[in-house]
C-alpha positions in Angstrom: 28.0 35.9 -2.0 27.9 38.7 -4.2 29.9 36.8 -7.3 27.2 34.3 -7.0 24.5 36.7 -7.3 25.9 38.6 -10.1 26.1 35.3 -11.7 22.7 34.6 -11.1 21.5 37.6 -12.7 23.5 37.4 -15.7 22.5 33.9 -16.6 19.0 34.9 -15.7 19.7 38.1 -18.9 21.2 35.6 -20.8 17.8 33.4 -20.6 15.4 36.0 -20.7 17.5 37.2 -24.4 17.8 33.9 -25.7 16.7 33.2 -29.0 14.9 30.0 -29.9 17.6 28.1 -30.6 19.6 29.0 -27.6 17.1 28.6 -25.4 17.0 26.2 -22.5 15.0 23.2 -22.6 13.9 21.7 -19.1 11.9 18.8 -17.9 9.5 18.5 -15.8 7.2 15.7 -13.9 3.8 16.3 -13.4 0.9 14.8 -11.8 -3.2 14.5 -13.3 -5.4 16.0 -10.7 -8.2 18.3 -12.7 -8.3 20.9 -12.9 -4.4 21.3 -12.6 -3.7 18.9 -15.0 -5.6 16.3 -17.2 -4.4 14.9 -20.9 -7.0 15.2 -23.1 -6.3 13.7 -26.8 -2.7 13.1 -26.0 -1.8 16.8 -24.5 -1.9 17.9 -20.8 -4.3 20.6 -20.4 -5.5 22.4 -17.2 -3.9 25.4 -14.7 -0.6 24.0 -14.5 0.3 23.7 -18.4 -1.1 27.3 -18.5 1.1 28.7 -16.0 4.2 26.4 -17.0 3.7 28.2 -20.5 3.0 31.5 -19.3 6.2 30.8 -16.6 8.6 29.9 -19.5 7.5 32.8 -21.6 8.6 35.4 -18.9 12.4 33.4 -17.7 13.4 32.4 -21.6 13.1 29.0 -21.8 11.6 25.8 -23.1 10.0 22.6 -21.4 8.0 19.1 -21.9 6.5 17.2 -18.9 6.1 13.5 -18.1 3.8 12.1 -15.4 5.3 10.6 -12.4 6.0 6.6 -12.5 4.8 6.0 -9.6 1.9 8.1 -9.4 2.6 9.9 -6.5 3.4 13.8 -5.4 6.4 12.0 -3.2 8.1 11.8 0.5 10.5 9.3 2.0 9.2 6.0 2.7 10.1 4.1 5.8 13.1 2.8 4.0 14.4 6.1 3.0 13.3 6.0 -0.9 12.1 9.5 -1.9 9.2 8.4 -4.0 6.9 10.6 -6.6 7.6 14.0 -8.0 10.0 14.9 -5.0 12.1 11.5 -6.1 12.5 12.4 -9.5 13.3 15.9 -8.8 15.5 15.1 -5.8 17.3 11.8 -7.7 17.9 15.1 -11.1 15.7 12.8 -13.7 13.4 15.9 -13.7 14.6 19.4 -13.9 11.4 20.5 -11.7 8.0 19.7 -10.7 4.7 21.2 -11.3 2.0 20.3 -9.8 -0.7 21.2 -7.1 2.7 20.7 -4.4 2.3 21.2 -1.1 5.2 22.9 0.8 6.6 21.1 4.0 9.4 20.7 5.5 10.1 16.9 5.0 10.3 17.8 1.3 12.4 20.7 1.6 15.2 17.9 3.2 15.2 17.0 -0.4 14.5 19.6 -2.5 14.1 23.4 -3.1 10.1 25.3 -3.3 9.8 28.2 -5.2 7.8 31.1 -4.1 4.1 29.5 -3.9 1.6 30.2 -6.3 -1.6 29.3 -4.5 -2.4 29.1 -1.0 -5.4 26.6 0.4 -7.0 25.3 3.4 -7.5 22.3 4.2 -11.2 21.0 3.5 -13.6 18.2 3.7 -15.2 17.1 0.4 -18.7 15.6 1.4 -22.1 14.9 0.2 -24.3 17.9 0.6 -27.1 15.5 2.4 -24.2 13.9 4.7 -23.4 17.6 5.8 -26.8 18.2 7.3 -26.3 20.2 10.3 -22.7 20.6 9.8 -21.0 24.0 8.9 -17.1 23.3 9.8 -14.8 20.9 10.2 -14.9 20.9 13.6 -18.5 19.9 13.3 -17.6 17.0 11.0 -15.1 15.6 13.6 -17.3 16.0 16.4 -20.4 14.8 15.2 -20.5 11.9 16.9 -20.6 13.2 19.8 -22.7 16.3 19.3 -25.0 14.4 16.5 -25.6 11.1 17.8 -28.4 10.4 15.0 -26.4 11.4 12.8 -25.3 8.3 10.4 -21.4 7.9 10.8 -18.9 9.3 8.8 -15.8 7.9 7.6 -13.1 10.3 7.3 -10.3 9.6 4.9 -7.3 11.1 3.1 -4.7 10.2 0.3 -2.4 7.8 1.8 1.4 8.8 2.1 0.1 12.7 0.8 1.6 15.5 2.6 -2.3 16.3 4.3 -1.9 12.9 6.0 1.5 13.4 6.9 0.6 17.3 8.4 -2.3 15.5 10.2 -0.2 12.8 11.9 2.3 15.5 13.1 0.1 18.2 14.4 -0.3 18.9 18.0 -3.5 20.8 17.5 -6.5 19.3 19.0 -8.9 19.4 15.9 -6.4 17.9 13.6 -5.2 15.0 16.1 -9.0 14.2 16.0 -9.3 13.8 12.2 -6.6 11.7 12.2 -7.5 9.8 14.8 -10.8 9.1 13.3 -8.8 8.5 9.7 -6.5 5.9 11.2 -9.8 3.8 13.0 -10.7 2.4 9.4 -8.0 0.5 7.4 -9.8 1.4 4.3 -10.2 5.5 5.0 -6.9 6.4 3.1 -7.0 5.8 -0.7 -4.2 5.8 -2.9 -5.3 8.9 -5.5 -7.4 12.0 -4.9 -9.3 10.8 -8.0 -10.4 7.7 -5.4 -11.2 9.5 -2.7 -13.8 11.6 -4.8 -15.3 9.4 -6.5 -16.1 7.1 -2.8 -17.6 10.5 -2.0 -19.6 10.9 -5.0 -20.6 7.2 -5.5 -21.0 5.9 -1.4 -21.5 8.3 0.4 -21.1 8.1 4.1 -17.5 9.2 3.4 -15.8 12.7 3.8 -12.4 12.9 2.2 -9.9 15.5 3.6 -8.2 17.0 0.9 -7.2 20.9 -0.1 -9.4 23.4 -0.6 -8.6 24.3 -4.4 -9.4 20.7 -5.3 -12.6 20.4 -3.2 -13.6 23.4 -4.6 -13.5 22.4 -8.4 -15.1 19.4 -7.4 -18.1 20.9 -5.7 -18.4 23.6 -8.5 -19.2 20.8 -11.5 -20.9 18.1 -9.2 -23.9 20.0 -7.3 -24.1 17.0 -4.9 -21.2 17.7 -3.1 -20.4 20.4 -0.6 -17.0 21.3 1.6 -16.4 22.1 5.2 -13.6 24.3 5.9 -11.9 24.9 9.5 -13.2 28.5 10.1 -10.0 29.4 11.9 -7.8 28.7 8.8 -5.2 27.0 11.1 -3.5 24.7 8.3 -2.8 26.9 5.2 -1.6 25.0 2.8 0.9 26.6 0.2 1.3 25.2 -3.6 4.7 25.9 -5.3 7.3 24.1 -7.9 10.1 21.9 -6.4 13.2 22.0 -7.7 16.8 20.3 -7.2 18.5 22.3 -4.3 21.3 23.3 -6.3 18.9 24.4 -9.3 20.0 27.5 -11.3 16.7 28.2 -12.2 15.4 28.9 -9.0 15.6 32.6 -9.6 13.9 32.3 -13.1 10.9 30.6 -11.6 10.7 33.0 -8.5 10.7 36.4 -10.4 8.4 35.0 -13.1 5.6 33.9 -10.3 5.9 37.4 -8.9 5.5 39.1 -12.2 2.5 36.7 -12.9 1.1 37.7 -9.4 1.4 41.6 -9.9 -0.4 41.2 -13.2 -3.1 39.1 -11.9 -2.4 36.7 -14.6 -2.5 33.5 -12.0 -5.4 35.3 -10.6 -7.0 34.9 -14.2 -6.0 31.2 -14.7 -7.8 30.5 -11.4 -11.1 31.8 -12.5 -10.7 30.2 -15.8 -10.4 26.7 -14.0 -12.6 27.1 -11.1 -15.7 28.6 -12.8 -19.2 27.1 -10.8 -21.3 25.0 -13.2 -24.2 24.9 -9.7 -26.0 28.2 -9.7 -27.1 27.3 -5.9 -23.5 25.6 -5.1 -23.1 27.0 -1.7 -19.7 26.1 0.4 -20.7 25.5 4.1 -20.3 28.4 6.3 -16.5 28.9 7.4 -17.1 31.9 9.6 -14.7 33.4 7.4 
């Protein structure tokens, strides 16, 4: 144990002093979901490209990304494929993954998270005129019942996406509702984020469960829109990099996210990404 951490910490010297020519070169798979990553002209912009640079600055060494093939952030399918970001991480055709990641445990049967670098909730993205009378996400769920004049709301989520997967697992009451009410359409669950906001945007009628990060960029440069949160926080939902389990850069990435954090400098990218084009853009009260 204690050869293998003096090991660690020489090759993490050895990167950190590195000149150019010596230095590492990973690769990485990525994911577009703005404002964590878009290409614009040919060249991934957004958060994640910022951090990854600002990341590799501080551990000493190089990287390109790709997108994902398939499109997907990745789980096991029934057939026991790891698909998305998490199969080309787990199958060592990418070095690591950055992306807006959730932590869970079915991942981390197939790969490694390093420390997270955002933490969300999990939110409803909704029409601001759908929401009327509704301040939670228990409110959305239970409107039916407590709103019968209400016009019905179809709730939906990415399909195969780790909320999905948290919601089909959970025990708690509020959550086995949602999903529930998810599973009672065939065409709730879409197969992008980008999908499910733009149903919301264009049809209305339709609440799409997603994370709070993402809701709240979307509701910050589309003043239509509005997001209920679950005002007891229940379902945190942690962002991080996944790498192979046997990486040995695991180290690099951790103690360059905790220097980032401790000089505010993710803080920083987060207000660069999620400035609020709406004056009166107003997120529904959590009771938080």
């Amino acid at each position: 144990m204690i050869a293998r951490t003096l090991s660690s910490i020489a090759i993490c010297i050895l990167m950190v002093n590195a000149s150019p020519a010596q230095r590492p070169s990973l690769r990485g798979v990525t994911i577009r979901n703005a404002p964590f990553l878009e290409e614009i002209d040919g060249k991934f912009k957004g958060f994640i490209p910022d951090l990854m640079d600002a990341i590799a600055e501080k551990a000493g060494f190089d990287y390109t990304l790709y997108l994902s093939p398939d499109g997907r952030y990745g789980n096991a399918d029934k057939e026991g494929n790891v698909t998305g970001m998490i199969g080309e991480v787990y199958n060592k055709k990418a070095d690591f993954a950055a992306a807006d990641l959730t932590m869970t445990e079915a991942r981390e049967n197939y790969i490694t998270f390093t420390e997270p670098f955002m933490i969300n909730q999990l939110a409803a993205l909704i029409r601001r005129e759908d929401a009327e009378g509704m301040n939670t996400l228990e409110d959305l769920v239970n409107a039916g019942k407590t709103q019968p004049n209400h016009k019905p709301i179809i709730l939906g989520t990415l399909r195969n996406g780790a909320t999905n997967h948290f919601l089909s697992k959970s025990d708690d009451p509020l959550a086995k509702k949602m999903y529930e009410q998810i599973k009672a359409n065939d065409q709730s669950a879409t197969t992008s984020i980008s999908k499910g906001i733009e149903r919301v945007d264009k049809q209305g009628g339709y609440a799409f469960i997603m994370e709070s990060s993402s809701a709240e960029h979307e509701i910050a440069n589309n003043c239509k829109l509005t997001m209920l949160l679950d005002w007891r926080n229940l379902y945190p939902r942690k962002y991080a990099f996944a790498l192979p389990k046997d990486s040995q850069y695991l180290q690099h990435f951790n103690n360059a996210i905790k220097q980032l954090n401790t000089e505010d400098k993710i803080a920083e990218l987060r207000r660069k990404y999620w400035s609020n084009n709406c004056s009166n853009t107003q997120t529904k009260n959590t009771g938080a």
